[in-house]
C-alpha positions in Angstrom: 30.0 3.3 -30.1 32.9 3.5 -32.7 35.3 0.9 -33.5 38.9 0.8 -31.2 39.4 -2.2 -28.9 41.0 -1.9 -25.7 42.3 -5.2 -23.8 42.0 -4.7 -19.7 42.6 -8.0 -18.3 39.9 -10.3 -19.6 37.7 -7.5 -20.8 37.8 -5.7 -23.5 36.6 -2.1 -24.6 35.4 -0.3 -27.5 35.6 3.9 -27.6 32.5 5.8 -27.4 31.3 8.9 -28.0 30.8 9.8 -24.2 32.9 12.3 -24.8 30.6 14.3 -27.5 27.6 13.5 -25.1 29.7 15.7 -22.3 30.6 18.2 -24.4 26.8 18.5 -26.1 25.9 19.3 -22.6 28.9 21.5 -21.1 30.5 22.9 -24.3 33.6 22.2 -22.9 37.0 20.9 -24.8 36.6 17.5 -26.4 39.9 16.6 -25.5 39.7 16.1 -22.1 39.7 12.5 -21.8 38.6 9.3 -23.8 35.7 7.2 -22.5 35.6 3.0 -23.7 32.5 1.2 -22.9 33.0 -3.1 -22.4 32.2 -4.5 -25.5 30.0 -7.3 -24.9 27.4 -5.8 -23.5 24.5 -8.3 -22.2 21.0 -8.3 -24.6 18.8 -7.3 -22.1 19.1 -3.7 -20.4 18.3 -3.6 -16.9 18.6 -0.9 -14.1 21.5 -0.1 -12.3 23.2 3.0 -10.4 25.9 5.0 -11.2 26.7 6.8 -7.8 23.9 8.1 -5.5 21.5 9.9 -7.1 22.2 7.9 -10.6 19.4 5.6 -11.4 20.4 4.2 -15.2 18.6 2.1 -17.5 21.0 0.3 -20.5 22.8 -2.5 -20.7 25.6 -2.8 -18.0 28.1 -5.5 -17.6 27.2 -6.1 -14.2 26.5 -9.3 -12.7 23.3 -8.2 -11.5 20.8 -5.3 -13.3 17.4 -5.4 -11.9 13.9 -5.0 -14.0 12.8 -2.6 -11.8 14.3 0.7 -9.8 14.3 -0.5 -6.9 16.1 0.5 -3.9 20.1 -1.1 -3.5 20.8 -1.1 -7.0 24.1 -2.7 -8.6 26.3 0.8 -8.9 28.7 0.6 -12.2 30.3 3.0 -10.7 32.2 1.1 -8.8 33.4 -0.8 -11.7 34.6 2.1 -13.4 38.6 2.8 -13.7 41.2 4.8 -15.6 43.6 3.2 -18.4 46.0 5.4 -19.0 44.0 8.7 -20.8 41.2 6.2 -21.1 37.6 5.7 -18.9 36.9 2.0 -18.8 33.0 2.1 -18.5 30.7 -0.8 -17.6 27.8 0.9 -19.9 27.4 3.1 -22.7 25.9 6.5 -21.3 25.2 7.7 -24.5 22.9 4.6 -24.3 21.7 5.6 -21.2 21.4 9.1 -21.0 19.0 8.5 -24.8 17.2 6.1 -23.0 16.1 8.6 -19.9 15.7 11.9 -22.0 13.5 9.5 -24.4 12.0 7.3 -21.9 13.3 4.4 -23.1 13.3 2.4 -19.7 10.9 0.0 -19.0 8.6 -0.1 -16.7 6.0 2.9 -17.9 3.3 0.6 -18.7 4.1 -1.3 -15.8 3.6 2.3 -13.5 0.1 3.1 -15.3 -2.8 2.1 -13.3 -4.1 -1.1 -15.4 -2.4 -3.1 -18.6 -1.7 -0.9 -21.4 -4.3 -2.6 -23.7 -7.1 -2.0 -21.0 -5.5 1.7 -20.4 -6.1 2.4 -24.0 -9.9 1.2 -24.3 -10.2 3.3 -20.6 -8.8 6.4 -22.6 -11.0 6.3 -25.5 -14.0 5.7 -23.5 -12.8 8.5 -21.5 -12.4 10.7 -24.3 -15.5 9.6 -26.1 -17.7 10.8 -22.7 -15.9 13.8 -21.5 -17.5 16.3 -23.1 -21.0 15.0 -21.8 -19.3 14.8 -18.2 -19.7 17.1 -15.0 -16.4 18.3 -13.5 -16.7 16.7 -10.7 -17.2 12.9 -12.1 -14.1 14.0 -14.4 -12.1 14.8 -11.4 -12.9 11.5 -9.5 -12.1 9.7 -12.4 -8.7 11.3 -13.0 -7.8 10.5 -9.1 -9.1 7.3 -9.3 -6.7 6.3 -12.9 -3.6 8.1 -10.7 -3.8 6.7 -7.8 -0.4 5.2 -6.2 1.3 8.1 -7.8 3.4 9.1 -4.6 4.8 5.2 -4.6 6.4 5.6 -7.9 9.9 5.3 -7.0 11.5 6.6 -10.6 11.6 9.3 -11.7 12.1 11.0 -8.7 9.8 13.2 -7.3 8.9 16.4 -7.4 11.9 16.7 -9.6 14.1 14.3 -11.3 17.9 15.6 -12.4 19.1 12.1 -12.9 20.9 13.4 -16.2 22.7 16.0 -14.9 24.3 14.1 -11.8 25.3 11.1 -15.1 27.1 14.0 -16.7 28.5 16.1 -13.6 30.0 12.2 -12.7 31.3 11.5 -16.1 32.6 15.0 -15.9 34.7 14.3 -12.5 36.2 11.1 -13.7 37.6 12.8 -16.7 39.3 15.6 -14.4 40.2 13.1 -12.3 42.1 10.9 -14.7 43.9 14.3 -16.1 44.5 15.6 -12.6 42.2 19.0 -13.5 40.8 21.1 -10.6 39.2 22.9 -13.1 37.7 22.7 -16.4 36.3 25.9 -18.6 33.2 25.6 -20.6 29.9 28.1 -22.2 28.0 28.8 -19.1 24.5 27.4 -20.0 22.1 30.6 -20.2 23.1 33.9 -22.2 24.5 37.0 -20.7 25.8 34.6 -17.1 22.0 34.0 -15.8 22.1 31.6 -13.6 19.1 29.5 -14.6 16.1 30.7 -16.6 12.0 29.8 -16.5 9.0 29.9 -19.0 5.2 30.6 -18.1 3.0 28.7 -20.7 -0.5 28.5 -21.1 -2.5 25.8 -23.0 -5.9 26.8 -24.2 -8.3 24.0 -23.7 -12.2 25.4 -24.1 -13.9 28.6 -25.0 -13.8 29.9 -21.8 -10.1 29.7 -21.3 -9.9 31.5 -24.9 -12.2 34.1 -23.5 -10.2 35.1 -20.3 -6.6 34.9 -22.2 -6.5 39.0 -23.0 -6.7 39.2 -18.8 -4.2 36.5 -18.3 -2.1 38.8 -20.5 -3.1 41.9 -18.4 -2.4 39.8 -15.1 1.0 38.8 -16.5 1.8 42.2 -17.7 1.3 43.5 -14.3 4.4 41.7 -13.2 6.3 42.3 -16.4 6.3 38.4 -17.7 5.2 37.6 -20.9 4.5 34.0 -21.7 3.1 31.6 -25.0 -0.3 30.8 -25.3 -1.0 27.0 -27.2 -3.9 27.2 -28.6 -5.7 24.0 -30.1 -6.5 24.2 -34.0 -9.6 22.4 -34.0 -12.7 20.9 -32.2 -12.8 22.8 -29.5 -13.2 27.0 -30.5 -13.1 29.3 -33.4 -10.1 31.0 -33.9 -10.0 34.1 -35.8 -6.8 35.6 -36.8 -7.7 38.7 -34.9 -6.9 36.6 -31.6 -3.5 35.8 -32.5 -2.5 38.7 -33.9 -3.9 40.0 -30.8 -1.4 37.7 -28.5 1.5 38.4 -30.6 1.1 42.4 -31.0 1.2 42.3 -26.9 4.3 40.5 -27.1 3.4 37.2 -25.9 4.0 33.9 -27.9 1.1 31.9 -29.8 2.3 27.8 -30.6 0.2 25.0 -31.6 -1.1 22.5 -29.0 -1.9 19.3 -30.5 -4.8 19.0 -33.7 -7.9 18.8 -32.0 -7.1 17.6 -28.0 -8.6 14.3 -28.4 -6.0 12.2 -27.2 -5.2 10.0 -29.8 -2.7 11.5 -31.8 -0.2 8.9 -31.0 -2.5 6.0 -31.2 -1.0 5.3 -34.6 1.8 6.5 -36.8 0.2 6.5 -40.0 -2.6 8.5 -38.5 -0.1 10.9 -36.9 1.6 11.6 -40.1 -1.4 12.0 -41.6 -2.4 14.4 -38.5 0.9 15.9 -38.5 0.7 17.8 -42.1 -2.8 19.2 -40.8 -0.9 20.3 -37.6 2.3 21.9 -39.7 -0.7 23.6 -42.2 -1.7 25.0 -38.7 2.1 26.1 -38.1 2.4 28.2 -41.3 -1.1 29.6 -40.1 -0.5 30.7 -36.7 3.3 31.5 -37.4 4.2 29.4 -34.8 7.7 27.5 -34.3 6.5 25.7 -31.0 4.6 22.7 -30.2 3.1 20.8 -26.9 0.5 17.7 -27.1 -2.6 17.3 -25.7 -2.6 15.8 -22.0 1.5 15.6 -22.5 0.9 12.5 -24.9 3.9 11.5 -26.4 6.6 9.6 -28.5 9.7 10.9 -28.9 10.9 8.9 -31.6 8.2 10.9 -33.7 8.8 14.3 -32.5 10.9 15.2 -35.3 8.3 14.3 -38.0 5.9 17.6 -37.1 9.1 19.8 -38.1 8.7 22.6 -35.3 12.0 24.4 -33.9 11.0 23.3 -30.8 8.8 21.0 -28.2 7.4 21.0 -24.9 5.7 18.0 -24.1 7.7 15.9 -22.3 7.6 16.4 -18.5 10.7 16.2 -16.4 8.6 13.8 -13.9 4.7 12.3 -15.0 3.6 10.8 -12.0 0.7 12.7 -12.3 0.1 12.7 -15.9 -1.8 9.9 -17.8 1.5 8.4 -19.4 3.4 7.9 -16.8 7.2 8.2 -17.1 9.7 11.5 -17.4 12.7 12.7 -19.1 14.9 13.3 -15.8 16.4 16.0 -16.6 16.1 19.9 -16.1 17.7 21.2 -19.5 16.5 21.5 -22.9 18.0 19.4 -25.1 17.8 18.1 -28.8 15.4 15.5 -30.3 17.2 15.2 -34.1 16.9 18.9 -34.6 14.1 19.4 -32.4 14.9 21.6 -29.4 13.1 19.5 -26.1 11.6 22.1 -23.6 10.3 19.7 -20.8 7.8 20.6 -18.3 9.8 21.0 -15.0 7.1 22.2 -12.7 3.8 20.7 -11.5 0.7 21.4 -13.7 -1.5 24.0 -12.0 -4.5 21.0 -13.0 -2.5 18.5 -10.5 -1.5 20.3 -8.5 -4.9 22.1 -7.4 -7.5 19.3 -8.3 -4.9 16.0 -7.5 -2.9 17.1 -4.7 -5.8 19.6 -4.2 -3.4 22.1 -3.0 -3.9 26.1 -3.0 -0.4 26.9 -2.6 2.6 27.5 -4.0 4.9 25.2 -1.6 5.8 22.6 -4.3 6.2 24.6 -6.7 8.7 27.2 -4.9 10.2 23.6 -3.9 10.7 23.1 -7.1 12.4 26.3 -8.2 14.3 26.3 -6.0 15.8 22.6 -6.8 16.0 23.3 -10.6 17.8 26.6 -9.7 20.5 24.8 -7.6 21.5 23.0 -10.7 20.8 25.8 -13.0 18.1 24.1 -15.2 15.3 25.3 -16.6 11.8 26.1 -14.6 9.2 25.7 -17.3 5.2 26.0 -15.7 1.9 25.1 -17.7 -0.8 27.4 -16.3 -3.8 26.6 -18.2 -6.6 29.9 -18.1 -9.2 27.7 -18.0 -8.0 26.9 -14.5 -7.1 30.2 -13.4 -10.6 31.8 -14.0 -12.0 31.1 -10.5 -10.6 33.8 -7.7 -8.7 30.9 -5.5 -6.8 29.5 -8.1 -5.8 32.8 -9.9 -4.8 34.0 -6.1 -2.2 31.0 -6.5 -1.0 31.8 -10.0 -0.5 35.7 -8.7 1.7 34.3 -5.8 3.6 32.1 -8.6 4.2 35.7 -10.5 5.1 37.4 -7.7 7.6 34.5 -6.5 9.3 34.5 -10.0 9.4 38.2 -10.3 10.7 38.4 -6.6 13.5 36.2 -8.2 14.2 37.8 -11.5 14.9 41.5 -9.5 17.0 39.4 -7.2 19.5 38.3 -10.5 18.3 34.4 -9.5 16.8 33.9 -12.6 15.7 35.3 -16.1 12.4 35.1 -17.3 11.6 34.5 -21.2 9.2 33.3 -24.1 9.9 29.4 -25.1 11.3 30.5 -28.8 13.9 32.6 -26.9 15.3 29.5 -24.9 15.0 27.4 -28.1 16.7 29.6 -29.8 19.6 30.2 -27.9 19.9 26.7 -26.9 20.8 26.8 -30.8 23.0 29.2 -30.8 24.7 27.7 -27.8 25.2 24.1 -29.3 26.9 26.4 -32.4 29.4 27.8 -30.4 32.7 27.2 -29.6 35.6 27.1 -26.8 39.1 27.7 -28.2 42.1 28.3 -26.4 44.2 31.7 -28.0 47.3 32.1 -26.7 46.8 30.7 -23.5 43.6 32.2 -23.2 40.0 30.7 -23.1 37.8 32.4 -26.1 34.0 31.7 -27.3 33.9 31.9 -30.9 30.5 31.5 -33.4 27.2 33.7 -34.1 25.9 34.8 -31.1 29.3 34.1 -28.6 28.8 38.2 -27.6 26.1 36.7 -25.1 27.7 34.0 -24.3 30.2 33.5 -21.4 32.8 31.3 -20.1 32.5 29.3 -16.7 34.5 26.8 -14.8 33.8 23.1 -13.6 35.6 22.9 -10.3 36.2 19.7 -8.6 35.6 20.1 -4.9 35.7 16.6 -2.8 34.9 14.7 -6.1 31.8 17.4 -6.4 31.0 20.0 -9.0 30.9 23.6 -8.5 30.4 26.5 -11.0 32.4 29.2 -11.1 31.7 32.4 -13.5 34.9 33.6 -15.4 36.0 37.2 -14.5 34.1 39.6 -17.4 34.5 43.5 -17.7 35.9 43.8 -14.2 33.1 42.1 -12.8 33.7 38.8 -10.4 32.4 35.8 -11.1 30.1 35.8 -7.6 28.4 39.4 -8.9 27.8 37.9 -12.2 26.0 34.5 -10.6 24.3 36.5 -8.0 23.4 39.8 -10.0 22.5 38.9 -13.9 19.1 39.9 -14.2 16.7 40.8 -17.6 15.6 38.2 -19.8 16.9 36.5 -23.0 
C-alpha cells in the first residue's frame, strides 16, 4: 500500500496498488479508477468473501473473519463503496490475491491428514521404503494419507478460479464508479485464442524413460507436441542422445526436481545448495523450465533456481501430498518467474485415487477453465500410460483436445511458448491514438485488443473487430498454436 489518507466518516484509507494488480492481469488502462484500502487493518488475517464465489484470506476490517472457509462467510463486499473516483476497500487484494497464488492462507497443515511434524517423519519413512515397496502397498498407502480429500471445502474442487472472479469484481466496481459499459484491454492469449492447454510428462523410472520415444509417436499422431521433465539423478542414466532425441522431434525437455526424493524443500540451506546442482542441470539439458517432485513446493523460493518459468503449483491439491492450491487458472509471475500451475487432474489420481478410466473430470475441467479462458495444463506421466487401459484414456484425452483445437476452442502449445508470451504480454502496452485503441511493444503483431463488458454487474469478453473479421469468428474460429 502507498502512502495517501483518505477520511470516510470514522475510517480512514490509504491508496493501493489494486489498480496495478488489475492491470497486471487485464492489460487494461491504469487510469480507470483509484482503489484505498482502510488503514488499520486488524493483525491477524482471517477468511472472508468478497461476493459469491470469492473466498479471501488477508486481513479485512470486518467485524467477524473466520479461521477457517467455512460456509456463510463475512462478505467485504458489502462494505465496499465509491468516494468520488475512489474504491473504499475493506482489504488489500493485492494482499489477498499474493496470499492465494502463493498459498499463503492458513489452514494447509491443518487439511493434511496428521500434524505437520508427524506428516514429515511419515514422508521420509515413506521415501526411505518406497523403492523396496510393491505397487500395490504404495497405492494403499497413498489412499490411506488422502483420505477426506472430497471434504476439503477450499480450494474448490475440481477447479478453483477464486482469482479471476477477485479481479473480474474489482474490475466491475471500477466501471461502475466511472459509469463504463465497456472497458478495452490485450486479450490474454496471442493471435485472439480463446484459451490455450499444455500436455506435460514427468519421467519418474527407467521404464517411463523407455516408452517416452512412443509417447512422442502417440502424440504426433494427433499433432500435439508436449515437454518431457526428466529427473537429473537417482533414478536413470541419461545420455545426451535422449535429449537431443526429444528436442530434434520438436518436443520440450525441462528439469524435474534433483533426484525425486522428496525433500528438496525440507530446508533452505539444503535447497540452495540443491538448487546450483539443479541450474548445472539447466545449462546441461538446455532447459528454461522447472516442476518439483510430487508438486512439493515453496513459492517464496521459486525464484532462487533462476528458470524462465515453473510448473509446480497446482491450481487445486486435494489430492496431492501438500495440500493447498493457487486458485487460479492463469499463469502468472513469481518475481520474474513465470507460474504455470497444474489445472487438470494428475493421470496418477485420477486413475489409482479416484480409480477412474475416464475422461469425465477432466473434459469437466476443460471445459470450466475454457469458460474463463485460462489455461488447461495436464501431467501425464509415461510411466502410467504404459499399460493398454490407461494409455486408452490418455488417447481419448488427445482426441478431446484435438477435437477442440480444429473447432478454434483452444490452441495447443509447449510450456516455453506460454511462458514466453506471457512475457511478452506483461511488456505490452494499450494506448489510446487519436481516439483509437492501439497495442504497442515487441511482439503487439500477435497481440489483440478485447473488451470487458459489464452485463447485470457480470463480465463478458468481447473480441475487437480485426481485418474485417467479427469479434464472434475470432472467439469461435482462432485455431493453430502459439
Amino acid at each position: 500500500m502507498t502512502q495517501g489518507h483518505i477520511a470516510d466518516g470514522t475510517m480512514r484509507f490509504l491508496q493501493t496498488d489494486t489498480k496495478t494488480l488489475l492491470s497486471g492481469h487485464y492489460r487494461c488502462p491504469d487510469d480507470l479508477v483509484e482503489f484505498a484500502v482502510a488503514r488499520d487493518l486488524p493483525p491477524v488475517p482471517g477468511y472472508f468473501q468478497f461476493g459469491s464465489g470469492a473466498v479471501c484470506f488477508g486481513q479485512c476490517h470486518l467485524r467477524v473473519c473466520s479461521t477457517l472457509p467455512a460456509r456463510n462467510l463475512s462478505d467485504a463486499f458489502m462494505h465496499t463503496r465509491a468516494q468520488g473516483d475512489t474504491i473504499l476497500l475493506p482489504f488489500d487484494p493485492v494482499q489477498v490475491v499474493n496470499n492465494l497464488r502463493l498459498e499463503r492462507y492458513s489452514g494447509i497443515p491443518a487439511a493434511r491428514s496428521v500434524p505437520p511434524w508427524a506428516s514429515n517423519i511419515v514422508r521420509n519413512l515413506y521415501y526411505t521404503a518406497r523403492p523396496f515397496m510393491p505397487v500395490a502397498i504404495r497405492k494403499h498407502l497413498q489412499s490411506w494419507y488422502l483420505r477426506g480429500w472430497e471434504k476439503i471445502p477450499f480450494p474448490c474442487w475440481p477447479v478453483d478460479m477464486t482469482v479471476e472472479n477477485i479481479l473480474e469484481r474489482l474490475l466491475i466496481l471500477a466501471m461502475k464508479s466511472r459509469n463504463l459499459e465497456r472497458v478495452p484491454f490485450i486479450w490474454f492469449w496471442p493471435d485472439g485464442h480463446q484459451s490455450c492447454a499444455m500436455v506435460t510428462h514427468d519421467v519418474e523410472t527407467r521404464a517411463g524413460l523407455n516408452f517416452c520415444p512412443q509417447l512422442m509417436d502417440l502424440n504426433d499422431s494427433f499433432g500435439i507436441k508436449s515437454s518431457f521433465q526428466l529427473v537429473p539423478e537417482g533414478r536413470y542414466a541419461l545420455p545426451p542422445s535422449v535429449l537431443e532425441d526429444i528436442r530434434q522431434r520438436g518436443f520440450e525437455v525441462n528439469v524435474h526436481d534433483l533426484n525425486h526424493d522428496g525433500h528438496l524443500f525440507d530446508d533452505h540451506t539444503e535447497f540452495l545448495r540443491r538448487a546450483e546442482r539443479i541450474k548445472h542441470y539447466a545449462q546441461e539439458f538446455k532447459a528454461s523450465g522447472f516442476r518439483s517432485a510430487v508438486l512439493y513446493r515453496n513459492a517464496d523460493w521459486c525464484d532462487s533456481l533462476g528458470f524462465a518459468y515453473d510448473m509446480s503449483i497446482p491450481n487445486v491439491a486435494h489430492l496431492d501430498p501438500q495440500r493447498g492450491g493457487c486458485c487460479t487458472v492463469f499463469p502468472f509471475f513469481i518475481g520474474t518467474t513465470v507460474e504455470l500451475p497444474v489445472t487438470a487432474t494428475q493421470d496418477y489420481s485420477l486413475f489409482h485415487v479416484l480409480k477412474d478410466h475416464s475422461t469425465r473430470l477432466w473434459q469437466e475441467q476443460i471445459d470450466r477453465i475454457r469458460a474463463k479462458h485460462g489455461l488447461i495444463s495436464f501431467i501425464v506421466h509415461p510411466d502410467y500410460v504404459i499399460d493398454p487401459a490407461p494409455r486408452k484414456v490418455y488417447v481419448e484425452l488427445l482426441a478431446y483436445l484435438s477435437k477442440l483445437r480444429a473447432m478454434g476452442k483452444l490452441c495447443v502449445a509447449l510450456p516455453g511458448q506460454i511462458a514466453e508470451w506471457w512475457k511478452v504480454r506483461s511488456e505490452l502496452a494499450l494506448v489510446n491514438l487519436e481516439g483509437s485503441w492501439r497495442i504497442i511493444g515487441k511482439g503487439s503483431e500477435r497481440a489483440r485488443i478485447a473488451y470487458a463488458v459489464r452485463v447485470n454487474d457480470h463480465l463478458v469478453y468481447e473480441m475487437d473487430t480485426v481485418s474485417g473479421v467479427t469479434p464472434v469468428q475470432i472467439l469461435d474460429e482462432g485455431h493453430g498454436c502459439l
